[in-house]
C-alpha positions in Angstrom: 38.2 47.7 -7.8 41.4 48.1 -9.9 44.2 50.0 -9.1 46.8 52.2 -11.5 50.0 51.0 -10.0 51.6 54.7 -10.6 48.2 55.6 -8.2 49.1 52.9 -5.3 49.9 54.6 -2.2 53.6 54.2 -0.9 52.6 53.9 2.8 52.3 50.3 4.1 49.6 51.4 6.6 47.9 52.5 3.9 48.0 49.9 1.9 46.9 47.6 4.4 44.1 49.7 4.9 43.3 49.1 1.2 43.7 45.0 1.5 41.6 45.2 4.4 38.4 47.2 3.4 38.8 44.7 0.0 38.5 41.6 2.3 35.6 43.2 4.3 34.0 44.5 1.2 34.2 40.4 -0.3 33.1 39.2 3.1 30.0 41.1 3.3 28.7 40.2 -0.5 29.5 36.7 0.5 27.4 37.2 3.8 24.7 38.3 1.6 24.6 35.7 -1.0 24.7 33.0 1.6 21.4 35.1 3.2 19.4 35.2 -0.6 20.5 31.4 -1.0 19.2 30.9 2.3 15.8 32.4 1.7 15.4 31.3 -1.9 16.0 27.8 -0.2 13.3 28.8 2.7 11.0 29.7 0.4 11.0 26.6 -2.4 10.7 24.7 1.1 7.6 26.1 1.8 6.5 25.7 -1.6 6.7 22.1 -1.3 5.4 22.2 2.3 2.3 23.8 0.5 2.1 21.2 -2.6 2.6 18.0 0.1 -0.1 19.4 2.2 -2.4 19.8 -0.9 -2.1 16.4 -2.1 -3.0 14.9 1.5 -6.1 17.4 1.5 -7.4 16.3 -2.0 -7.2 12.5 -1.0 -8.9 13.2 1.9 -11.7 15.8 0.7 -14.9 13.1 0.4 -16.2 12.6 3.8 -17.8 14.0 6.6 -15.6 17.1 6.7 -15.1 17.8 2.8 -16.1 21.3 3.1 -13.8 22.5 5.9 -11.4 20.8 4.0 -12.3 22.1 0.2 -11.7 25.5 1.9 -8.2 24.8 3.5 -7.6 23.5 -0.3 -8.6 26.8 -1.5 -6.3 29.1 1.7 -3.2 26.8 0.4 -3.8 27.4 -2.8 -4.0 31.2 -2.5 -0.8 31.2 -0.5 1.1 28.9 -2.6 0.0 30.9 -5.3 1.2 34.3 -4.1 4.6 32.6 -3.2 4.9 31.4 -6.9 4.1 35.2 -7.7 7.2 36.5 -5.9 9.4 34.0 -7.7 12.0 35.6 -10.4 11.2 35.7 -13.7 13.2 35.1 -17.1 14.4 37.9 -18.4 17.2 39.1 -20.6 18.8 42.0 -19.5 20.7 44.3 -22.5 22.4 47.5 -22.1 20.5 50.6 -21.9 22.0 53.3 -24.8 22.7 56.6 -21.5 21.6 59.1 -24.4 17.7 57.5 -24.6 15.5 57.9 -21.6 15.2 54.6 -19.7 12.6 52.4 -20.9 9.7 50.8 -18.0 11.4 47.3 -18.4 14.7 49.0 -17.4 13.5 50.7 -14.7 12.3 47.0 -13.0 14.5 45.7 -10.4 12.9 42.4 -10.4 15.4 39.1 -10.4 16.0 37.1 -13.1 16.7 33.6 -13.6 16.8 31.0 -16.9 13.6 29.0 -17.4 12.7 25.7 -19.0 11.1 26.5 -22.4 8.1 24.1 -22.8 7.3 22.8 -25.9 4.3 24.4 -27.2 0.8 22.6 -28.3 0.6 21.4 -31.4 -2.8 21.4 -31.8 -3.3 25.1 -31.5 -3.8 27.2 -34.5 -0.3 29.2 -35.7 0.2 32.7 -36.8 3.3 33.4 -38.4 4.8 37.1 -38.4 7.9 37.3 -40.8 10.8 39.7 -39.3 12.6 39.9 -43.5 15.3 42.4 -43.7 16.0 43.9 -46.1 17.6 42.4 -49.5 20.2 45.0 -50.2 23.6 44.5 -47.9 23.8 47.4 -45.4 27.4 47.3 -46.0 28.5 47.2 -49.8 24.9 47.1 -51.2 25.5 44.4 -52.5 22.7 40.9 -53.2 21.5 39.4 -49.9 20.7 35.4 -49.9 19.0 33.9 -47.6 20.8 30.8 -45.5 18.5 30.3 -42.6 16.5 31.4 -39.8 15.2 31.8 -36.2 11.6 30.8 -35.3 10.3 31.8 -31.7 7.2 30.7 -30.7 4.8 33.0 -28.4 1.8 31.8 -26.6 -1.4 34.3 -26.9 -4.9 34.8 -26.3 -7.2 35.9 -28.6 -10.5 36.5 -27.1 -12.1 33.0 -26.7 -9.1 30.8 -28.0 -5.5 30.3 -27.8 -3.0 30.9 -30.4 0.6 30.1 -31.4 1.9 33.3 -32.4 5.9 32.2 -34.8 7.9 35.0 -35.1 10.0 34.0 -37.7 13.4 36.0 -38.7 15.1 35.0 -41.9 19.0 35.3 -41.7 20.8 36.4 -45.1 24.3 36.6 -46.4 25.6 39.2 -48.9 26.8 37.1 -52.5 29.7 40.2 -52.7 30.8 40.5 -48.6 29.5 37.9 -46.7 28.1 40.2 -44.2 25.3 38.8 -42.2 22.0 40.6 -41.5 19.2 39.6 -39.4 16.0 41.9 -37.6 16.2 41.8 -34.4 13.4 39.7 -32.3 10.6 42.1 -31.2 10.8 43.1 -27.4 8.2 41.0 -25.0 6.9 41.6 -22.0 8.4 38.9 -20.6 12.1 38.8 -22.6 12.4 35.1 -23.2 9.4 34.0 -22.0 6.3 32.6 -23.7 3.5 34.5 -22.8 2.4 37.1 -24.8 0.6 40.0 -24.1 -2.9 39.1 -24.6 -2.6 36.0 -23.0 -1.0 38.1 -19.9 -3.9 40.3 -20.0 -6.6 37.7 -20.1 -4.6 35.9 -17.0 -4.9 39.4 -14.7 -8.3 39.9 -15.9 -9.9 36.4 -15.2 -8.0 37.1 -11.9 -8.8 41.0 -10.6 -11.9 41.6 -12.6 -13.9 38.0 -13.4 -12.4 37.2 -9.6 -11.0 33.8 -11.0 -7.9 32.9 -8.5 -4.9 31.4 -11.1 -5.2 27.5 -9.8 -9.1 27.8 -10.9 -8.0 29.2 -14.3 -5.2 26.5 -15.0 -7.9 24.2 -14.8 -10.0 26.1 -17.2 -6.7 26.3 -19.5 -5.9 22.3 -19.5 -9.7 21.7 -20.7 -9.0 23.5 -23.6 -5.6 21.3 -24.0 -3.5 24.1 -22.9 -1.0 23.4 -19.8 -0.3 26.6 -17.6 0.6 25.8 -14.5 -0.5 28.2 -11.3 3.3 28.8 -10.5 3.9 29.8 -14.3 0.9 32.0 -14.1 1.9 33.5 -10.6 5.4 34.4 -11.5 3.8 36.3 -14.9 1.5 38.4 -12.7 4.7 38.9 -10.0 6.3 40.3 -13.6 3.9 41.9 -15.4 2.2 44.6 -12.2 5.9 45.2 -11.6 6.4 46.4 -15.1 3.1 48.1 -15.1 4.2 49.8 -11.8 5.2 53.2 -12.9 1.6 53.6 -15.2 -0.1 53.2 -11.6 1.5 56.1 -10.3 0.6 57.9 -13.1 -2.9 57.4 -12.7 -2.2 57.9 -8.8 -0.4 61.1 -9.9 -3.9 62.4 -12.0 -6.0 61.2 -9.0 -4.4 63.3 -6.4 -4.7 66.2 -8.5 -8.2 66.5 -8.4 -9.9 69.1 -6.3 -12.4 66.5 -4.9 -11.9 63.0 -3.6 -13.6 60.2 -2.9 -12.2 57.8 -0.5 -13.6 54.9 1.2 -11.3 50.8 2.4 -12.5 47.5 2.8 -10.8 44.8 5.3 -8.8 42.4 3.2 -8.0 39.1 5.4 -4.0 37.9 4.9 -1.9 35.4 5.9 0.0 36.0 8.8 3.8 34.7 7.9 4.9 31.6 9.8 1.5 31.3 12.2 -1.0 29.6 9.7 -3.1 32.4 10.4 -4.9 35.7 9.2 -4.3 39.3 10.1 -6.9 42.0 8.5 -5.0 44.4 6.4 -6.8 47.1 4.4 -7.3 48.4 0.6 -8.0 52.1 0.2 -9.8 53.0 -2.7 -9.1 57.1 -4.0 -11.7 57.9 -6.7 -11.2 61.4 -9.1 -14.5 61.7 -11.5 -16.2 64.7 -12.7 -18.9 63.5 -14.5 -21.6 64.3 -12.0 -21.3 68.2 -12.7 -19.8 68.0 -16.6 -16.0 68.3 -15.6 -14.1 67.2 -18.1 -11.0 65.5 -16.6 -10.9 62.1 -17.2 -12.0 59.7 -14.1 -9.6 57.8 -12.5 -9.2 55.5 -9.5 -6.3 54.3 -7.4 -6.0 51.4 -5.2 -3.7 51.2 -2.4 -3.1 48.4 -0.1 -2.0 48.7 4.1 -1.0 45.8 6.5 -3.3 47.5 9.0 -6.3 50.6 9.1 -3.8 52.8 11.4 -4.4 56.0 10.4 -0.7 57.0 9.5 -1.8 54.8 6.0 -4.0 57.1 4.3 -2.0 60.6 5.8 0.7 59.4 4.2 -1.3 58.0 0.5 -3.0 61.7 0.8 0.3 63.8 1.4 0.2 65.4 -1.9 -3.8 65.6 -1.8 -5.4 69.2 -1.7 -8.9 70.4 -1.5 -12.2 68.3 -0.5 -12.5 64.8 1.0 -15.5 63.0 0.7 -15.4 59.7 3.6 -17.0 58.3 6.1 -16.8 59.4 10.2 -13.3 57.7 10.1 -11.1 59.2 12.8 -7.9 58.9 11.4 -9.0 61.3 8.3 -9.3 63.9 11.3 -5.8 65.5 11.7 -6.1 66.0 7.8 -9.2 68.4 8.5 -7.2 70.2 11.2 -4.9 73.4 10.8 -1.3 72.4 12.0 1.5 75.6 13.2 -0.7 78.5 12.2 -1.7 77.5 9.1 -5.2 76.2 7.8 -5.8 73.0 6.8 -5.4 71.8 2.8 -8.3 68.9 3.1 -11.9 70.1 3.6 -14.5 67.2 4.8 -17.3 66.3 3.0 -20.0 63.9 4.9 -21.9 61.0 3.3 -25.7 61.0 3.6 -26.4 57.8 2.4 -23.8 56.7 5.8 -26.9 59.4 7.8 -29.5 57.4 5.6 -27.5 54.0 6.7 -28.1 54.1 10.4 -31.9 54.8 10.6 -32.7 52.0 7.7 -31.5 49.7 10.4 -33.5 50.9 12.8 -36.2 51.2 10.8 -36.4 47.7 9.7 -35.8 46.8 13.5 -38.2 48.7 14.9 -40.4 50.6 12.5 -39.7 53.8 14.5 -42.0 56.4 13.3 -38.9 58.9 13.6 -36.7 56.9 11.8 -39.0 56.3 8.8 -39.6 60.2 8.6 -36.2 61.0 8.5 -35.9 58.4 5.7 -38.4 60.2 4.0 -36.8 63.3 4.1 -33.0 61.7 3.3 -35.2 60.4 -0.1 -36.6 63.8 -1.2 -32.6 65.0 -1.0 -31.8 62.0 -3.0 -34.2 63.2 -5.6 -32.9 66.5 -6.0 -30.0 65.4 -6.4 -31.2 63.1 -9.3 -32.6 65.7 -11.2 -29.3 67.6 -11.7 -27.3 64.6 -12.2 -24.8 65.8 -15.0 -25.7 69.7 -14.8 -23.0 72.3 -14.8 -21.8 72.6 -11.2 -23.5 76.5 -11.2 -26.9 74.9 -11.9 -26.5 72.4 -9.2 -25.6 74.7 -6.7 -28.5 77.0 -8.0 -31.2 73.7 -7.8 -29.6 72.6 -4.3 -29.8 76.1 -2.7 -33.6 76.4 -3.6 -35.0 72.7 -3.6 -32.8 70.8 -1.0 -31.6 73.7 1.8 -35.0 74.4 3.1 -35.5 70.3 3.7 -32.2 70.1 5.4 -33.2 73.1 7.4 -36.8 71.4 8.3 -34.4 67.9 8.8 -32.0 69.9 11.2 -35.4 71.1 13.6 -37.0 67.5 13.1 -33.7 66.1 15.0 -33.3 68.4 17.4 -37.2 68.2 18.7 -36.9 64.2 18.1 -33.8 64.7 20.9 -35.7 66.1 23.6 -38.8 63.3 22.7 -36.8 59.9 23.3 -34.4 58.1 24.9 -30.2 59.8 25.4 -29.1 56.3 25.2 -31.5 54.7 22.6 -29.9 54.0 18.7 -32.0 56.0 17.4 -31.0 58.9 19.3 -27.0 57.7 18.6 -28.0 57.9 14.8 -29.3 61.4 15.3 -26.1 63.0 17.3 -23.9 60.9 14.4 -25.7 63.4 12.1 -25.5 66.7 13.9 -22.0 66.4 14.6 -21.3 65.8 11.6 -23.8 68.7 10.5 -20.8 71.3 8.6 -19.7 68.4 6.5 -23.2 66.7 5.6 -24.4 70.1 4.5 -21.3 71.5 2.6 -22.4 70.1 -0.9 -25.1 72.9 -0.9 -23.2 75.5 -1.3 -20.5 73.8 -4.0 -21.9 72.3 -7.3 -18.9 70.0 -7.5 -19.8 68.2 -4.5 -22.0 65.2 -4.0 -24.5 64.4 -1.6 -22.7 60.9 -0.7 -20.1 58.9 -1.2 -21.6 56.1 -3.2 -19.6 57.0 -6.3 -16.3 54.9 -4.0 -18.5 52.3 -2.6 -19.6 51.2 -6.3 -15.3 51.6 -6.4 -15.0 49.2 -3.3 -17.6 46.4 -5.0 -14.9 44.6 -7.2 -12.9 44.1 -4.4 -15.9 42.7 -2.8 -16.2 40.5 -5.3 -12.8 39.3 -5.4 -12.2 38.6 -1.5 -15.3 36.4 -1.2 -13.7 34.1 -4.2 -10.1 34.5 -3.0 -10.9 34.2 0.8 -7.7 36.5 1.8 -4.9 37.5 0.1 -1.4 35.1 0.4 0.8 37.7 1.4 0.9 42.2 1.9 3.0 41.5 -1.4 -0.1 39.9 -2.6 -2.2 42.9 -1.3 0.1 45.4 -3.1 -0.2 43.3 -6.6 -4.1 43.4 -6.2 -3.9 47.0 -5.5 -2.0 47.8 -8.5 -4.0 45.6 -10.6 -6.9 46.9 -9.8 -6.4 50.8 -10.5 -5.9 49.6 -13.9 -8.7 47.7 -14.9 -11.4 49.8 -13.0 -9.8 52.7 -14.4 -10.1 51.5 -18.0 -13.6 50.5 -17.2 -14.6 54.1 -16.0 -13.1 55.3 -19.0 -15.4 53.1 -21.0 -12.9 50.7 -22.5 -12.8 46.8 -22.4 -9.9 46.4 -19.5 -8.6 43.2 -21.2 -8.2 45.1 -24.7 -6.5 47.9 -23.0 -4.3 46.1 -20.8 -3.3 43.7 -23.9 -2.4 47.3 -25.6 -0.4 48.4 -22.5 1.6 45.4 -22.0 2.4 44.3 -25.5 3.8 48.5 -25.5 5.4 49.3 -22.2 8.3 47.4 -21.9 10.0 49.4 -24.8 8.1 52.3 -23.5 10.1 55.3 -22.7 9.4 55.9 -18.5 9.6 59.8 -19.3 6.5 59.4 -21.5 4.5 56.8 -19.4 1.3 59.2 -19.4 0.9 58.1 -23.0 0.0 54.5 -21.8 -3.4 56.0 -19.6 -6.5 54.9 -21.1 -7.8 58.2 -21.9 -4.5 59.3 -23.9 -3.4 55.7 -25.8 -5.8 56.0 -28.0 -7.5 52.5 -28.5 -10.0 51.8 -31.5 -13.3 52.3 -31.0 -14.1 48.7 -31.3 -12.6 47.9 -28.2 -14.7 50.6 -26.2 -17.4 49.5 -24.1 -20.8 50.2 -25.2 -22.7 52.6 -22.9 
């Protein structure tokens, strides 16, 4: 900090004071370089740790015990590869103007660090994109000549083949002033890097949505001649869900807006730091769609990861969240459904039938229980009503549900209570009958609102990609890891339930948000950016 001498204190006390807290103030940002240095070494450590132990594995993989060891192969892999993702990136930072709104790039905190720029392949095919200013001489008017220019090359995917994108920027001179002019090199994603943004987009698709982990698709990438490393790759996706970041919270902010959720989590195994080992954490899935009744909103789902399932996760991911909840018997949802200090409760619960239907399917295939294969019966004339005003105004469902499906519920509610008194207190089948009478308020509440549903299948189908994506990736490297998945995934299923190609929308998004001001971030969902139609997936 510098000092106006006329504004130095006269007091010697004082000014020791000053010296003092200058020392303590250098000490301390020396303390905490040493401690970045110090993990930054830790971590490139490990790194190698990871690589040695590979290379051992891979020489050793043809024997008796290849497939134990193909899958250690495969757990390294993943945690090398979410390391690499929480490396720095290039980037090259200039000076925000205070009188624009900040951009999403400059609201990034990420680190930042020089990188090697490889040489391109040769043998790919080019496309050249001239940056010419213009020939008149901003300053005098005068005649503009050109004396040279600046080629960058970009690396991009087009859909099903690489391509050298040359963005090539003539420099000229003014014959009367000798003033230089020059355009400016276009912002991307990655500022100095040499990805571009459909080759980005292809990389987090192949990886969140066709469940490709990024050492499988550098393999796939050096068959076609093209050498991207899984570090590269990993860094990119660190980058590029970062930049995305505040667009996920806009589509987390439409989501909790809805009147009517569904929610439903899968375990997600990850590595436990410095034990070699797994812990289960969690990914919640929140769902907004209002297509069943005709509402026009447009759907949406968020994805949010947890290192555990305590229930102090969702509470906190549903803070802002008013009005129904449709999820399973899950105990931590309780305190939501409960009035707190004299006032009611904001979250109403909504049962699942097809979790009812779940628990006498099992026991029916067990033990072909006459009971349970009645109750199945009557579950599957619900299931049909409900099928029938799939898409109607939420009055006409209401309407079709109070006449067609109440008087079964009504016969279903005496059916259970008569089967209770008939069998066994302690058998499953008489478990699976109490789950569904306790639960009796919040099975039956969809009759009497046509913006309900009679289960929560709609999240389930939401949970299935990350189904998908755990049995190929095993477990997830890190909770950083966890948290990228998360955020990739609200914006690919959300782009697919809004009927658009995900890798054509997020090629859009990230080849835009970086100059995109963060005030007007809601311009980037995929039912406001306004793609062409050829893009959209057919129905």
């Amino acid at each position: 900090m510098a000092f106006d001498p006329a504004d130095l204190p006269t007091d010697i006390a004082e000014l020791h004071r000053i010296i003092l807290a200058q020392v303590a103030e250098g000490e301390a940002r020396e303390a905490e370089l040493v401690a970045v240095k110090a993990g930054l070494m830790a971590k490139a450590l490990e790194i190698e740790k990871l690589k040695l132990q590979i290379a051992r594995l891979r020489r050793m993989r043809f024997g008796r015990s290849s497939e134990k060891i193909a899958r250690t192969i495969e757990q390294l892999e993943l945690k090398l590869e979410e390391l690499e993702a929480e490396t720095p990136v290039a980037s090259n930072e200039t000076a925000a103007n205070d009188e624009q709104p900040a951009t999403v790039e400059q609201s990034s905190q990420a680190d930042r660090k020089k990188p090697e720029r490889r040489k391109l392949p040769a043998h790919l095919p080019a496309c050249d994109i001239v940056h010419e200013p213009s020939c008149i001489c901003p300053s005098c008017g005068g005649e503009m000549r050109k004396v040279g220019e600046d080629i960058t090359e970009i690396l991009d995917y087009i859909p099903g083949h690489f391509e050298v994108v040359r963005h090539i920027r003539p420099a000229f001179s003014c014959r009367r002033c000798e003033s230089m002019v020059q355009s400016p090199m276009p912002s991307l994603p990655i500022e100095r890097g040499q990805a571009g943004p459909g080759l980005l987009a292809h990389i987090l698709v192949s990886k969140y949505c066709d469940h490709l982990p990024l050492y499988r698709q550098s393999g796939i990438y050096a068959r076609e001649g093209v050498d991207l490393d899984r570090a590269t790759m990993a860094a990119w996706v660190g980058k590029v869900t970062a930049l995305a970041s505040p667009l996920v919270e806009a589509v987390a902010d439409h989501v909790m807006a809805a009147e009517k959720l569904h929610v439903d989590d899968t375990p997600v195994p990850v590595l436990a730091p410095g034990t070699g080992k797994t812990k289960t954490g969690r990914l919640w899935v929140y769902l907004r769609d209002e297509r069943p009744f005709g509402g026009r909103a447009p759907p949406a789902v968020v994805y949010r990861y947890s290192p555990d399932r305590k229930a102090e996760h969702p509470r906190a991911q549903l803070a802002d969240f008013h009005g129904f909840l449709q999820a399973d018997g899950y105990s931590g949802f309780g305190p939501l459904y409960a009035a707190a200090n004299g006032q009611p409760a904001t979250v109403t619960e909504v049962a699942c039938w097809a979790h009812v239907r779940r628990n006498f399917y099992d026991i029916h295939v067990a033990t072909n229980a006459p009971i349970a294969g009645e109750v199945l019966q009557r579950i599957g004339q619900l299931f049909d009503i409900e099928r029938a005003s799939m898409g109607r105004a939420a009055v006409q469902r209401r309407q079709v549900r109070q006449s067609a499906a109440r008087p079964v519920i009504d016969a279903l509610a005496a059916f259970f209570d008569t089967s209770l008194m008939t069998i066994s207190g302690r058998s499953e089948l008489a478990k699976a009958i109490r789950y569904a009478r306790s639960r009796w308020t919040a099975l039956t509440r969809y009759l009497d609102d046509g913006t309900l549903e009679i289960s929560n299948n709609a999240a389930e189908r939401a949970i299935r990609p990350l189904a998908l994506g755990r049995k190929n990736y095993l477990f997830a490297g890190s909770d950083a890891g966890g948290e990228r998945a998360a955020a990739a995934y609200t914006l690919v299923e959300t782009a697919k339930l809004n009927g658009l190609d995900p890798e054509a929308y997020l090629r859009e998004v990230i080849g835009r948000i970086a100059d995109h001001p963060i005030n007007r971030i809601v311009e980037l969902l995929p039912w406001n950016i306004g793609l062409a139609s050829s893009i959209r997936v057919a129905a």
